[in-house]
C-alpha positions in Angstrom: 127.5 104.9 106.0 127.3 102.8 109.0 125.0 99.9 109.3 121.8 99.6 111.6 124.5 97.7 114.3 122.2 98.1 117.9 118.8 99.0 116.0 119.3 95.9 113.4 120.1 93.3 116.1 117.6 94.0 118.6 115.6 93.5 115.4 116.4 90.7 114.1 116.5 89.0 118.2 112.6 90.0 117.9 111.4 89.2 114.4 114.0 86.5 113.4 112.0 83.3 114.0 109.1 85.1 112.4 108.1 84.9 108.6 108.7 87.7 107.0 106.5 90.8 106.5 105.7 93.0 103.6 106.8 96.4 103.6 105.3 98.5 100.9 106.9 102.1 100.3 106.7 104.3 97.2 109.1 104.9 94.3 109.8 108.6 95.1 111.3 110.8 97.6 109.8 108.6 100.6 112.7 106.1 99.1 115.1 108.9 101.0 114.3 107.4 105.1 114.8 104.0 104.0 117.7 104.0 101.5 119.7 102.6 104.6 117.6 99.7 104.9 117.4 99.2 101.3 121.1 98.7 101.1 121.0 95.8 104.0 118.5 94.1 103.0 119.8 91.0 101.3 119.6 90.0 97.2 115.8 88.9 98.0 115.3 92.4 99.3 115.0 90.9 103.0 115.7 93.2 106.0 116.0 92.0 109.4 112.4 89.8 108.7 111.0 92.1 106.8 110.4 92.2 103.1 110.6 95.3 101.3 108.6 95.9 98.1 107.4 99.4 96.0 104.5 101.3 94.6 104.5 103.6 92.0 100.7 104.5 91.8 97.8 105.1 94.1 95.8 102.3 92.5 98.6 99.8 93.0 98.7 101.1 96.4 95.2 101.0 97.2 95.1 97.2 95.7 98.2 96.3 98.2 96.7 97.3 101.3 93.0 95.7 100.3 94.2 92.7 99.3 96.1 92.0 102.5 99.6 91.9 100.2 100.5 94.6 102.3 101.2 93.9 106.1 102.6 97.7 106.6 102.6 100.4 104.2 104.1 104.3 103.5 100.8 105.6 102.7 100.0 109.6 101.6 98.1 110.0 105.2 94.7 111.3 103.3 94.5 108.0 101.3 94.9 106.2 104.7 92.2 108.1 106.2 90.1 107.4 102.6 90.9 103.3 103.2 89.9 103.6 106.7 86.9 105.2 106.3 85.3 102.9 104.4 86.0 100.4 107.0 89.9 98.7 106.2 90.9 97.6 108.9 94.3 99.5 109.4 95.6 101.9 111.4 97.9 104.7 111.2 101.6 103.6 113.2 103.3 106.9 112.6 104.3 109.8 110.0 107.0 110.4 108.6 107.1 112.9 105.7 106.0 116.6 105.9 105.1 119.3 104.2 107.6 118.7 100.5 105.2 120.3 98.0 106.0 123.6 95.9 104.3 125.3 92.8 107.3 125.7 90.1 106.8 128.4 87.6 108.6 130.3 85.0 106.2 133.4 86.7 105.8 134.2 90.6 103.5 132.7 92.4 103.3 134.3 96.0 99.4 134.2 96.5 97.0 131.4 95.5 95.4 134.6 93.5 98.2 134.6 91.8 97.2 131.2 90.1 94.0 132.5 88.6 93.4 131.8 84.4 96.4 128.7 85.1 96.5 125.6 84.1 98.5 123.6 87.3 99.7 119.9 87.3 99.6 118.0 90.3 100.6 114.3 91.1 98.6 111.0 90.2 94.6 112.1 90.8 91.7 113.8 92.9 92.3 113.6 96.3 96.3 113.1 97.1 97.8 115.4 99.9 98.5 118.6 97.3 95.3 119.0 95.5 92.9 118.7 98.4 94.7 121.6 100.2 95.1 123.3 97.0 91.4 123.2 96.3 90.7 124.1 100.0 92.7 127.3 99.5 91.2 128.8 96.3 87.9 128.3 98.4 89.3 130.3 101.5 91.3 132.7 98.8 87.5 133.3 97.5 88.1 132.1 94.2 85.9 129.9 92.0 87.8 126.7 91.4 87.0 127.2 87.7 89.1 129.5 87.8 92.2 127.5 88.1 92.6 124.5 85.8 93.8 121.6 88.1 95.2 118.5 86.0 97.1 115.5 87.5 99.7 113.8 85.9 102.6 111.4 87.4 105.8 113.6 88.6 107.9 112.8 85.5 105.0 113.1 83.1 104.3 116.4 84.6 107.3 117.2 84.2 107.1 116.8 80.4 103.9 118.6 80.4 105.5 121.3 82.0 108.8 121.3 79.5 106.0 121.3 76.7 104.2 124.3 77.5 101.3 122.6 78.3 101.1 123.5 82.1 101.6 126.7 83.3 102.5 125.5 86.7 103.2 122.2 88.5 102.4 121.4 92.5 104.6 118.5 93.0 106.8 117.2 95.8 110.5 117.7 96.0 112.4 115.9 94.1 110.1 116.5 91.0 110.3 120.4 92.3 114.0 120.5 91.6 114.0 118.6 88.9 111.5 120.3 86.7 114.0 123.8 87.8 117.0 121.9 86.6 115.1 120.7 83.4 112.8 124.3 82.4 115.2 127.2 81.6 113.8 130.2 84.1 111.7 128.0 86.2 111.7 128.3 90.3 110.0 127.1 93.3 107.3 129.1 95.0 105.0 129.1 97.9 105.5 125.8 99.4 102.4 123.6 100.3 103.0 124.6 104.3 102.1 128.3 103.5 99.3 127.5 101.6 98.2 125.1 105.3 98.3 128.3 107.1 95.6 130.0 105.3 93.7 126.7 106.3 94.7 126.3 109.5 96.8 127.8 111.8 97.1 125.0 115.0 99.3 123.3 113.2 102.5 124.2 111.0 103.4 121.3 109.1 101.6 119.2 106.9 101.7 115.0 107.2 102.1 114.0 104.1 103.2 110.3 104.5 102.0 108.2 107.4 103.1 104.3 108.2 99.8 102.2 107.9 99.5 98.6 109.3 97.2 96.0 109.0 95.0 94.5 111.7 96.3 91.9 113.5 100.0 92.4 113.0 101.7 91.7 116.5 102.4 94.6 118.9 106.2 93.8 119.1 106.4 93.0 115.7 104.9 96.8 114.4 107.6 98.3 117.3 110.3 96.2 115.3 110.0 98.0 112.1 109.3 101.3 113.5 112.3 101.4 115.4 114.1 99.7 112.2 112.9 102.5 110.0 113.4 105.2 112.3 117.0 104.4 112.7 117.1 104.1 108.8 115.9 107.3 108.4 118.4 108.7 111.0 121.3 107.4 109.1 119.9 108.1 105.9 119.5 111.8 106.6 123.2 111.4 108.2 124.2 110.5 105.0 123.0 112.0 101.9 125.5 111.7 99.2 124.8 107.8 99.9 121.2 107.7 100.2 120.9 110.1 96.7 123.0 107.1 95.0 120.3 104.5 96.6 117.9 106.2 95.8 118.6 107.3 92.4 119.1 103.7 91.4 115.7 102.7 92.9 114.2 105.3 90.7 115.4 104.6 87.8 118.7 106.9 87.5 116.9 110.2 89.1 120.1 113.1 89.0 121.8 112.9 92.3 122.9 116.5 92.2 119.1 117.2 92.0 118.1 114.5 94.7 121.2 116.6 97.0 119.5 119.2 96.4 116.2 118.6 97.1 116.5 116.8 100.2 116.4 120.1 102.3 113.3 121.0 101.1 111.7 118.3 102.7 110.8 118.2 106.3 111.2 114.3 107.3 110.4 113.9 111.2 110.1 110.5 112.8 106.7 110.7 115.1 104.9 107.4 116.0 101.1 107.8 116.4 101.1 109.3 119.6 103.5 112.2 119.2 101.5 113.3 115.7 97.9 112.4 116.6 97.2 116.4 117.4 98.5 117.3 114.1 96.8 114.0 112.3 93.8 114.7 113.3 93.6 118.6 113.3 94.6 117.4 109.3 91.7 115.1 108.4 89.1 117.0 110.9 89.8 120.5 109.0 89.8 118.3 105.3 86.6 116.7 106.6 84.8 120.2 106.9 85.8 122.0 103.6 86.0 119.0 101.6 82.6 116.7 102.0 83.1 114.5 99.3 86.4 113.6 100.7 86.0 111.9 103.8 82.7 110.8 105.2 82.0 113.4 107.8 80.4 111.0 110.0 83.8 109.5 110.7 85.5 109.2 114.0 89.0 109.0 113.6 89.6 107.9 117.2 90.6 104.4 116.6 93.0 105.1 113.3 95.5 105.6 115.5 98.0 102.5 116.5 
């Protein structure tokens, strides 16, 4: 895998006076864009001025980005839009991640009907990208949400669950999705999370899963600088995948790399700073808004998320 050459020296021209900033990106399958940059960083985990650091929950996530720890952040877009909306200052820079969700079961699940009487794990708790527009469907499937059993559970705990007999589904993002196939005798992938965003709305295809949030106040060339560094990570990540799965597998803890190889397809990751995805943003959040109150405040304007 070639290094960031032309990306990681305009870079380091820009930012290279500059005290470092914290980067903040989950331990998961949003490890895949920025695998590259995690193997140029230096011992102290340093890449062209910019720190990188992890998450593993939504909690410690939340507690980065409100305590200022965090100067930009991989954020699930919907807990962005949560942050936002009760008035942290920061602003969506661009998204990254779509769509990556399936239901795996050892039965067929083709319909959201198809769910009814199941008990289904999803990832971490109420709210994250899967279980809002899970919740949305069984509304527009006419269902009564007591009718499906919704439990949340971290991917490998789920996992276990799952293994157990204890969950009759799981909704969780890919690489979890393959790995629960490789680890459950009999069990598939079905009706990814994108078909389930078409019953709910059909402007836009794909949903945004993961968005880049920064903080107030962070310079303008500064916010360019890592966006242009990650892009190009992601670029020659994707370019390179038996690499990336052995970068990433370390980062999380020895994941399988013939699963992470496998998985990778099955998620759609798509560079687009806030301009380019704003339409698809915010048709997103306004639809979640509407069938999902308690959510996001529906007095919210979302026209200055946006960086």
């Amino acid at each position: 895998m070639r290094r960031l050459f032309i990306a990681t020296a305009l870079i380091i021209i820009i930012v290279s006076t500059l005290a470092a900033y914290t980067y903040v990106n989950p331990i998961g399958p949003t490890l895949i864009p920025v695998a590259r940059m995690i193997a140029d960083s230096n011992n102290n985990g340093v890449v062209a001025g910019f720190q990188l650091s992890y998450w593993k929950t939504v909690d410690e996530a939340i507690s980065n980005v409100i305590s200022g720890k965090a100067d930009i952040i991989l954020l699930p877009v919907v807990i962005g839009a949560q942050l936002y909306a009760k008035g942290v200052p920061i602003k969506l820079a661009a998204v990254s991640m779509w769509n990556g969700f399936y239901f795996v079961s050892k039965e067929e699940i083709n319909t959201i009907e198809d769910l009814s009487g199941k008990v289904v794990y999803t990832l971490h708790s109420p709210g994250q990208t899967a279980d809002v527009i899970l919740k949305t469907a069984v509304d527009i499937a006419g269902l009564s949400r007591n009718s499906i059993s919704i439990l949340y559970a971290a991917g490998p705990e789920a996992i276990q669950l799952f293994a157990a007999g204890k969950a009759d589904a799981l909704l969780v993002p890919e690489p979890f999705a393959s790995l629960a196939c490789f680890k459950v005798q009999g069990a598939e992938k079905y009706l990814p999370i994108q078909e389930m965003w078409k019953s709910i709305s059909t402007e836009y295809p794909n949903v945004p899963t993961s968005g880049i949030f920064v903080k107030a106040g962070i310079p303008r060339d500064v916010v360019d600088s890592f966006l242009l560094l990650y892009e190009q990570s992601l670029l020659l990540s994707l370019a390179n995948p038996e690499e990336t799965a052995k970068i990433v597998s370390e980062k999380m803890g020895g994941f399988p790399v013939p699963v992470l190889l496998k998985a990778m397809p099955g998620i759609l990751f798509k560079f687009e700073r806030s301009d380019t995805a704003r339409g698809s943003v915010e048709n997103y959040l306004n639809t979640l808004k509407k069938i999902e109150p308690e959510l996001l405040d529906q007095g919210i304007d979302f026209e200055n998320l946006f960086w």
